[in-house]
N, C-alpha and C positions, 0 to 999 in steps of 0.2 A: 506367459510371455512377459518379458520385461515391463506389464505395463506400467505406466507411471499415473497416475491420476487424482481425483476428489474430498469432499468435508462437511462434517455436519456439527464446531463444538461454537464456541459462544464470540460475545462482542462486546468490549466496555469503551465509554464516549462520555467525553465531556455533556454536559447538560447543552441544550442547541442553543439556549439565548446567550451573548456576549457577553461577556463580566464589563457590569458597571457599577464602578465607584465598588461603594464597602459592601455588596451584594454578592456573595462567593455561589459560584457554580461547583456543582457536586458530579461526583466519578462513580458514577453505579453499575453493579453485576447484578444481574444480565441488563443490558439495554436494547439486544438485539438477540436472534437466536441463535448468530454463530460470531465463531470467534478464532484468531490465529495470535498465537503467541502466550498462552496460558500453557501449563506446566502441573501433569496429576499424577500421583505415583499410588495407586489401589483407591481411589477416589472416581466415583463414576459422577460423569456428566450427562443430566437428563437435559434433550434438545428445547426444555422450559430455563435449561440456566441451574437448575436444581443440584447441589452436592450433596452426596450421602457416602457411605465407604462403599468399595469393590470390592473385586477378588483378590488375594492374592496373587503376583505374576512370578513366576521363577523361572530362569533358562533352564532345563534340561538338555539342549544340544547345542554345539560340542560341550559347552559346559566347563565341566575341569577334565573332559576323558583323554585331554591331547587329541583327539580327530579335528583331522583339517577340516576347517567348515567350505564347502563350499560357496557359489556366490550365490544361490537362488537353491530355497529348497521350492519346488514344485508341488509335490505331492505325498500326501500321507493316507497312508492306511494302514491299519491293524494286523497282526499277522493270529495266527492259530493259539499262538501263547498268549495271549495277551501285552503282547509288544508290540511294536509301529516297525513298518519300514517305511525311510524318507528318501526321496527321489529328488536329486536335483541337477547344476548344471555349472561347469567351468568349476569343474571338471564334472562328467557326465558319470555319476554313481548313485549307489545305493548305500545308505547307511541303516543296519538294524539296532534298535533300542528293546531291550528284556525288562521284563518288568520293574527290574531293580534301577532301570535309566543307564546301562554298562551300552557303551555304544562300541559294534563289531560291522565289519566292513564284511558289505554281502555283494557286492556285486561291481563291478569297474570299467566302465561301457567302451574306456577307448575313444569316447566321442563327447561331444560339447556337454549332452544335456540329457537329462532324462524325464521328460515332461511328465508320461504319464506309466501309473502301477496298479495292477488290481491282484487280491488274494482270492483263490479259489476254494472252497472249504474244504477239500483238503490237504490243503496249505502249500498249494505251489503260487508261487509268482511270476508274474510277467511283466515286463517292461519294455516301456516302448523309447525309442533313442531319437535322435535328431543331431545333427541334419541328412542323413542317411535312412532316416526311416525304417529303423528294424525292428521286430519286436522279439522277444524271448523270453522263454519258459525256465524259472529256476526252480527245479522241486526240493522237494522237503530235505535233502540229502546234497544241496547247495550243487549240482550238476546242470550248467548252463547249455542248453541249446537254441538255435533259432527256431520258430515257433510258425510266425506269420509271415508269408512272402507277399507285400505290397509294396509296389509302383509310386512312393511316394516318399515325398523329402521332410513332409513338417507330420510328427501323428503328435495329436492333441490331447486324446482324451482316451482309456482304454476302460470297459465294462462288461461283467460277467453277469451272465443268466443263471436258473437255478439249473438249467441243462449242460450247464459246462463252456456254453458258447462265448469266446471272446469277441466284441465290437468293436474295430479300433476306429476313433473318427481323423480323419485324415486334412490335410489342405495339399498343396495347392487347387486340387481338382474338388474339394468339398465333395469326399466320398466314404461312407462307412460302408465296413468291410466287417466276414461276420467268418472268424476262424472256429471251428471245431474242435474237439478236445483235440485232434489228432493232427491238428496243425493246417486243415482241409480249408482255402480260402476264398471265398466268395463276395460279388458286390452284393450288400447288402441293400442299400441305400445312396440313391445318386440324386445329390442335392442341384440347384442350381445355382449357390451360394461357392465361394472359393475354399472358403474354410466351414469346419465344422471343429468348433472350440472344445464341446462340456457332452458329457452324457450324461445321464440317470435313467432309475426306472419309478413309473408313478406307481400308484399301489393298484394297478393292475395290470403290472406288469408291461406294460409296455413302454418303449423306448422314447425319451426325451432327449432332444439334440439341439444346443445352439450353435448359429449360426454367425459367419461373418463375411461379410462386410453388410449385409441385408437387415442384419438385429432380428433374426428371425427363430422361434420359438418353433419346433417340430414334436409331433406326435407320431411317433412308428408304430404300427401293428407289426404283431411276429411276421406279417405273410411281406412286410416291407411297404405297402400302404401307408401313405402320411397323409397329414392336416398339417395346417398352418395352428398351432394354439396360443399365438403373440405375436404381432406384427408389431416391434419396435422401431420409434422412428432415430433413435441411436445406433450406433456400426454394428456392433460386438454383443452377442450374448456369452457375458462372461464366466457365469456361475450360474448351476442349477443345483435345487435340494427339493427333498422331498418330504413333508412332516405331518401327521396327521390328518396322511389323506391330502394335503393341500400343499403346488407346485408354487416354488417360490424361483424368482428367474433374475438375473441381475443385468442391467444391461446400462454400458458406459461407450462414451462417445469419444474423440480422437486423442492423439496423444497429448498429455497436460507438457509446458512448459519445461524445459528441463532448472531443475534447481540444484546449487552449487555443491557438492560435497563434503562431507563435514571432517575437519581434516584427525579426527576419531577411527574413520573408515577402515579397517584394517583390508578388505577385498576390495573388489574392481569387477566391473561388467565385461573388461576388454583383460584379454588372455593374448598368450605368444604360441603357437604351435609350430611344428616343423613336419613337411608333407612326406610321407614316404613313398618309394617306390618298388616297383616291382620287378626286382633285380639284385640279386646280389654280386653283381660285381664292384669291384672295388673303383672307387670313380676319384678325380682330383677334386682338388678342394673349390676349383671353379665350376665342378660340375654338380656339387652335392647340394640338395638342397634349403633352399635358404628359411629362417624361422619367417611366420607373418602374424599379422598383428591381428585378433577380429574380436568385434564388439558381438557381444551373445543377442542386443538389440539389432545389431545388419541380421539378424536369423530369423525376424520374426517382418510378419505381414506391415508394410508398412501404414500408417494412420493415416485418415480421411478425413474432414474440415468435422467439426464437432456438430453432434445435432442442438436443433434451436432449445435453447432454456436449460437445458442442463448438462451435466457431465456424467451423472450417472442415476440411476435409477433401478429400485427393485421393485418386481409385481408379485402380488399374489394371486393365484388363480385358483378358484375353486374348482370342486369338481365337475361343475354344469360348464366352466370351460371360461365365467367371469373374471377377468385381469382390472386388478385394481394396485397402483401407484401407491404404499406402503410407507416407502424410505425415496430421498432425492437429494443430490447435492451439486450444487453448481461448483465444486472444487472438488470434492474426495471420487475417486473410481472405484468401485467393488470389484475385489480381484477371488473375492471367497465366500460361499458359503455356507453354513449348517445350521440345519434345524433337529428339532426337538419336537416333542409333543406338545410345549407349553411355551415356546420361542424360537427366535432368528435370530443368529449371529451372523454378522458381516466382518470382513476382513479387506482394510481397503488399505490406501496410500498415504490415506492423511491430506490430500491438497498438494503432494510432490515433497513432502518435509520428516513425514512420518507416519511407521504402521500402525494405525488404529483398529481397535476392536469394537464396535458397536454390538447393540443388543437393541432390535426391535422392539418394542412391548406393547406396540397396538399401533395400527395404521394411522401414520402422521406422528407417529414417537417413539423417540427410540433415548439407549445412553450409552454414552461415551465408558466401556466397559475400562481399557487399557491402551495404553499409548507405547511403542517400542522407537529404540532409536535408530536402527535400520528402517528403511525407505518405506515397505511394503510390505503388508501380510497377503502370504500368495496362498497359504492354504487353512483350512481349517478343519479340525474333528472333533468330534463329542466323544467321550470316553465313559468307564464307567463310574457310578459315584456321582457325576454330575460334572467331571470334569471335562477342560476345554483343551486341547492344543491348536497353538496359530504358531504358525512357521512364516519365515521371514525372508527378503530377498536385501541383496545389499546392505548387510552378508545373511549367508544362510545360516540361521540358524532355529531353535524350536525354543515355544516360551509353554508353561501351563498355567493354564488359571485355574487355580485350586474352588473346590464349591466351599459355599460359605464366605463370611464377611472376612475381609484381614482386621486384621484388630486396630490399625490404626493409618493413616494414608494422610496426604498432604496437596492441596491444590497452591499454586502459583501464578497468579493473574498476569496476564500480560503488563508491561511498564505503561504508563500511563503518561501522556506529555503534559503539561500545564502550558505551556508555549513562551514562559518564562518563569524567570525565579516565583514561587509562590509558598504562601504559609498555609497548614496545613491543620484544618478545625477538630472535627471528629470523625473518627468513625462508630459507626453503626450495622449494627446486620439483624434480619430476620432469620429463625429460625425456629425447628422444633427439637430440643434437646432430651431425648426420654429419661429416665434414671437411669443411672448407671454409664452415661456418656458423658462427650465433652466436648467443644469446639473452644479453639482459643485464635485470634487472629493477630497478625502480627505486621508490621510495614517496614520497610526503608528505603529511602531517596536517596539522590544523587544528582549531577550534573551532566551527564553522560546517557545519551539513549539507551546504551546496555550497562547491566550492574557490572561493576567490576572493583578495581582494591580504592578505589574515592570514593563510593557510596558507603552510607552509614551502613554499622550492622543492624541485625535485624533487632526490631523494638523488644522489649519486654511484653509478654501476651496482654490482648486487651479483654475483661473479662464481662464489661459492662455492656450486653448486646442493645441496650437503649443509647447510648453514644460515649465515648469517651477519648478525651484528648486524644490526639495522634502527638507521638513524642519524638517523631524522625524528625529532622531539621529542612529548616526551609529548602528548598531545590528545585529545579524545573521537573525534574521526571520524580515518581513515586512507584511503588508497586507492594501489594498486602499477598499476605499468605495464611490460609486457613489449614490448620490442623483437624483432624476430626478422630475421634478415637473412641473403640468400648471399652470400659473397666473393667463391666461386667454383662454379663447377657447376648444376645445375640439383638438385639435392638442396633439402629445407626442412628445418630444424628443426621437431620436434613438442613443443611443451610442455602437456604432459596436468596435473598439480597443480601450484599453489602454497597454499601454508601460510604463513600469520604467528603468530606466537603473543603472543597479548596479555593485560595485567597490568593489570586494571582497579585501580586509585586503592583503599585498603583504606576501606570506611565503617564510621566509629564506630557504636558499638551506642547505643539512642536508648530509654534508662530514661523509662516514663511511669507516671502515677495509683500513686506510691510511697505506702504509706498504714502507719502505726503505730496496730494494731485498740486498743479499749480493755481493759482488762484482764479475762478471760472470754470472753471474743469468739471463739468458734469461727473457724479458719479451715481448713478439712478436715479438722481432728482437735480434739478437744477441748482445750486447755491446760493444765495442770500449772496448780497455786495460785501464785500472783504471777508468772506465766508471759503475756508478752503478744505478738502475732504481728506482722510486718512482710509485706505486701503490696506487690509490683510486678509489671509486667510490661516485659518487654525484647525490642526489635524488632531483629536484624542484617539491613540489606540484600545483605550475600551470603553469607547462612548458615550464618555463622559461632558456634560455640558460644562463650557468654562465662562468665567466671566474673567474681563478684561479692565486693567488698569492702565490710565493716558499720564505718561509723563514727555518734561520740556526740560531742554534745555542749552545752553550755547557751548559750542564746539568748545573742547577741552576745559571746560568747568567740572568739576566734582562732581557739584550737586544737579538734582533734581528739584522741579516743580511740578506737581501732578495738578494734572488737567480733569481728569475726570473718572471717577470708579463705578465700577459693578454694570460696564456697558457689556451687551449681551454680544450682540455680533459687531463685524466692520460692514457698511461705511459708519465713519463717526465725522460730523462735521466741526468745524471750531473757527472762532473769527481772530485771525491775524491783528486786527488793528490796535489790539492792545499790548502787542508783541514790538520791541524796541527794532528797527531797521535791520540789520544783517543777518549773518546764517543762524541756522537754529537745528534741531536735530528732535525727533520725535521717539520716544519708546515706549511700547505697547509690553504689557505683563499680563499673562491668560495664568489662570489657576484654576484648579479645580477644588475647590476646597469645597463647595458645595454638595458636588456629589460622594467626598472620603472624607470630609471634616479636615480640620485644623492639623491631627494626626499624623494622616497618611495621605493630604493636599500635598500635590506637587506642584511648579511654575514652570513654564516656560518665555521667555522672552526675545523681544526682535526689536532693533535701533536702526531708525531709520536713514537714507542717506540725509547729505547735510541739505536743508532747501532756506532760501534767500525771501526773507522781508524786505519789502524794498515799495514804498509808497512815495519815494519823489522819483517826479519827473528827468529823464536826462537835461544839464545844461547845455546850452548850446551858446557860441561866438565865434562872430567870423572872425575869419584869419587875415592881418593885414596883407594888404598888396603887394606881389612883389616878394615873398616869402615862399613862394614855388613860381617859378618859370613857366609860363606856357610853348607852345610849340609854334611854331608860324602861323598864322591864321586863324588861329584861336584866344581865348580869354578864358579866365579861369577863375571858377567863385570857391574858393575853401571857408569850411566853418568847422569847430574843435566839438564836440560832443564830448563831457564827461558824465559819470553817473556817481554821484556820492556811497550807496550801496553796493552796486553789485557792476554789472557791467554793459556795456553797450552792443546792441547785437543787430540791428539794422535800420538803414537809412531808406528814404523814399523823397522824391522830387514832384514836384508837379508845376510848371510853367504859370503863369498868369495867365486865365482866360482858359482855362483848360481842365477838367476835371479827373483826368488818367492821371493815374501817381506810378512814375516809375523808380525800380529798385533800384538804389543808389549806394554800389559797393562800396567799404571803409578805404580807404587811399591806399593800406596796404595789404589788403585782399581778403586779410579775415577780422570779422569783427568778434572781438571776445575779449578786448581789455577794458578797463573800467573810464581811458581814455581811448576816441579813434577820432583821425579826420576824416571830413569827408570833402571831393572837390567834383567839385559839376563845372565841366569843359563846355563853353558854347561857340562858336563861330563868329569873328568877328562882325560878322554881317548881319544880327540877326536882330530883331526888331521887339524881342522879349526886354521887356522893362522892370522884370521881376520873377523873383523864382521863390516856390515855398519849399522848404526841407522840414520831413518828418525825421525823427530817428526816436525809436525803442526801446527802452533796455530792457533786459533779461527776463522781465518779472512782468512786461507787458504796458510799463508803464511809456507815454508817448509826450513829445515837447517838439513844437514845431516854430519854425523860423525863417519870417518875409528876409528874402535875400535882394536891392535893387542891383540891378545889373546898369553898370556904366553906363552914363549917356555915349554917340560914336564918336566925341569930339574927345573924351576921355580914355579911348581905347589903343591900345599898344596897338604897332605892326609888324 
């Protein structure tokens, strides 16, 4: 089934502490033991990070034969000659390969898919179809009949005893069914599971069946007798083998995420069909029917919330019946596969990106054998010689992997971010080189998360595995490429680390909200007299300590006067009194030259708004009489308040004999010129024989003023 799923290859990461100052953080393979976005062509990846060469990969189907590849090969198995026939889907056929790889068209189902095929030893085949559920017998002499008559729309899985007996394991009803050479059809096996995915037989002879939606592992006896022999806490038992005696069981959990198509794709999941009917008369064009659209995925059992921790997982289970967790991956799903006397190969999805081919080589480790650019490897066989075939969904097609080393393969690290422009030290790698081999590594950067025609080309090889310059040019993104090759011998090179060491770009420190308090102004301590505080705050983005430079000086002058250097943080206090009356202006200069040197020290700087000296008192004088009018019944005291610096900003009164001061508005309602008047209105009746006026300016400085109030003999009416 279309599954999409899981992953087991590597991870490369910046070093975790922050770049400070001239301390460059380094980029190492392996850092972690999986990884996405590395690139291997016959180079295996051991789940330690380890490179060494693989096998050779070559498509044999379609190939160069012209056969339309369908979209999902399914299933492979051997015929009598030593050729394969391959089963697949959209379009539901069979294709046979001869030993020479000449590919001939064996069978053409009329229907979606053809999941599952088994050869009988004397070389008939049978196939089973979907969504219609039929199966058939092709004998040697290519004469198709129907074979099995089962009650059912999904068959999964079909398997031959050495008595002739066909098993089809079916779904929706989770039922294998057990036909006879003679086409004779019986329940064999009534699960309570909806689907029955996979068959096999153990090496004795009895029947192995997973299960689905349950994760459930079965043991059949001939007489139809089961055991549970794996309770998975995953959906699907997706794949069983059988190898030295020891069951090996794969079981992945819901469907992985759908990821974007690669616009390379030449197939598609989703097909056009047009329904026929059963009639031939001749009908109008309104009556005939219409093409529709269906995805090969609407055909299969739909996914269940994924089990807890992972996505997929293989067991092995000896023969006393112990299930032991082998292989796991929180991203790849196992859609395949085959054993050996002396290994396990998996065939999974890649993480929803690409078919991978793993290769077990002892519980808890395995290597990344081959990577295909179609989606998924949905099937897998052993051949002989030692060789492998993995067949592929999206598109289908068939790869081999040749036994033996390829003479030469190439890994491709994923790009690497620096998280801005950075200079680039050395590189270095571990390795073990035998005679006769070679590794050579190679880099280039760019500006652009993916390489494309702005990144540099690739370096000249670096030959010095103790370190040597990197010759790519400065860039935010980088990415290395190991070659690995034999001269001579069948020996591989292994290269276990490589290291870069990179010199992120120094960033200035970025002074904000520089503030000059006013004079009194607490700023976590109280101030000294004519003592006033400067606030800032200073941001390094690579955590760099800066120190700071005070300078002074008045609005639209040139120059500068510095106040004071190598202060560490803000508050910084300073005493005005030595500072001439009027505006003044503050600018604070952060550097980091301490923690990058003189070099590659950068500044950042912040000017402050403009703030006001101002140590005299406002003047005050009254205003002669009779210079403003009162109103009927009133008297009127006015006095002129100017401030030599800056400006005047509020007035207060307080009567004689009286200790309340109240607020005494500027006469023309805002105070804020460096002249204002003020006029305090009394009653002509009133028995006050004096008044004091405060008034303010700006800067806090204050000047007060006995006002007498007319005797009554003096007072207007």
């Amino acid at each position: 089934m279309t599954h999409r799923a899981p992953a087991a290859v590597l991870v490369w990461l910046a070093a975790a502490a922050a770049a400070q100052g001239a301390v460059p953080v380094t980029w190492q393979h392996p850092s972690v033991p999986a990884q996405e976005g590395a690139r291997s062509e016959r180079i295996a990846v051991a789940s330690d990070g380890m490179l060494t060469l693989s096998r050779s990969l070559r498509e044999i189907f379609p190939g160069e034969s012209g056969t339309a590849a369908p979209s999902i090969i399914f299933s492979l198995v051997p015929d009598e000659d030593g050729g394969l026939y391959l089963g697949g889907g959209s379009p539901g056929s069979i294709a046979r390969l001869d030993r020479k790889g000449t590919a001939t068209s064996a069978f053409a189902a009329g229907e979606l898919g053809l999941r599952a095929l088994a050869v009988s030893p004397r070389g008939d085949l049978y196939a089973a179809t979907f969504p219609e559920g039929r199966v058939y017998r092709i004998d040697t002499k290519g004469i198709t009949a129907p074979h099995a008559a089962v009650e059912e729309r999904y068959i999964w899985a079909l398997l031959l005893d050495p008595l002739d007996n066909l098993y089809v394991a079916s779904g929706e009803k989770g039922v294998i069914y057990r036909a006879t050479s003679d086409g004779d059809t019986s329940v064999f096996f009534d699960s309570a599971e909806s689907h029955v995915m996979c068959l096999a037989r153990d090496a004795q002879g009895q029947i192995l069946a997973g299960t689905d939606p349950g994760g459930l592992l079965y043991r059949i006896a001939p007489d139809g007798r089961a055991t549970v022999l794996l309770d998975s806490d995953l959906r699907e038992i997706s794949a069983i083998a059988v190898g030295g005696g020891i069951v090996y069981a794969a079981a992945i959990s819901a469907e992985a995420a759908p990821t974007p198509r690669r616009t390379d794709d030449k197939n598609d999941m989703r097909i056009e069909v047009t329904p026929t009917l059963d009639t031939e008369e001749l009908l109008d064009d309104t009556d005939r029917p219409r093409k529709i659209s269906i995805d090969l995925t609407d055909l299969l059992p739909a996914p269940s919330s994924p089990g807890e921790g992972s996505a997929s997982r293989v067991y092995r289970i000896e023969p006393g019946g112990t299930a032991e967790v082998i292989w796991r991956s929180d991203t790849e799903r196992v859609f395949a596969l085959a054993a050996t006397g002396t290994g396990l190969y998996l065939g999974t999805d890649g993480g929803g990106t690409e078919g991978r081919v793993h290769e077990v080589t002892a519980p808890g480790r395995s290597r990344l054998l081959a990577t295909m650019r179609e989606s998924q490897v949905t099937a897998l066989l052993t051949g002989d010689n030692g060789v492998l075939y993995a067949a592929t969904a999206n598109t289908g097609r068939l790869y081999l992997l040749e036994e033996g080393l390829a003479p030469s393969g190439s890994y491709t690290s994923p790009v690497h971010d620096a998280g801005r422009t950075a200079r680039f030290g050395t590189v270095s790698w571990d390795a073990e080189i035998p005679a006769g081999t070679r590794i050579e590594i190679t880099t280039r950067s760019g500006n652009r998360p993916a390489p494309d025609e702005t990144w540099s080309a690739w370096s000249p090889p670096a030959s010095d595995e103790k370190g040597q310059p990197v010759s790519s040019p400065a860039a935010r993104y980088i990415q290395w490429k190991a070659e690995l090759s034999r001269i001579k011998g069948d020996a591989t090179p292994a290269l276990r680390h490589v290291t870069i060491t990179i010199l992120p770009e120094n960033t200035a420190p970025r002074l904000r909200q520089l503030t000059v308090l006013p004079r009194g102004t607490a700023a976590g301590a109280e101030p000294p007299p004519g003592v006033r505080w400067v606030t800032w705050q200073t941001t390094d983005a690579d955590g760099d300590a800066s120190a700071h430079t005070i300078w002074i000086r008045k609005p639209g002058e040139a120059g500068l006067r510095r106040l004071a250097v190598g202060v560490a943080a803000s508050p910084w206090a300073f005493d005005d009194r030595e500072l001439a009356e009027g505006p003044w202006q503050i600018k604070v200069v952060a550097d980091d030259y301490g923690a990058n040197g003189p070099a590659r020290g950068l500044t950042g700087e912040a000017m402050s708004d403009t703030f006001l000296v101002d140590r005299s008192a406002p003047r005050l004088e009254p205003v002669k009489a009779g210079e403003s009018m009162p109103r009927e019944g009133y008297l009127l005291l006015e006095v002129a308040a100017s401030d030599a610096a800056g400006t005047v900003a509020r007035g207060q009164y307080r009567p004689e004999g009286t200790t309340t001061w109240t607020q005494l508005p500027c006469k023309d309602g805002i105070c804020d010129s460096p002249r204002e008047d003020f006029v305090i209105e009394l009653a002509t009746d009133t028995t006050v024989q004096s008044i004091t006026l405060r008034v303010h300016d700006a800067t806090g400085n204050a000047a007060e003023l006995d006002i007498p109030v007319p005797p009554p003999t003096q007072r207007g009416r």
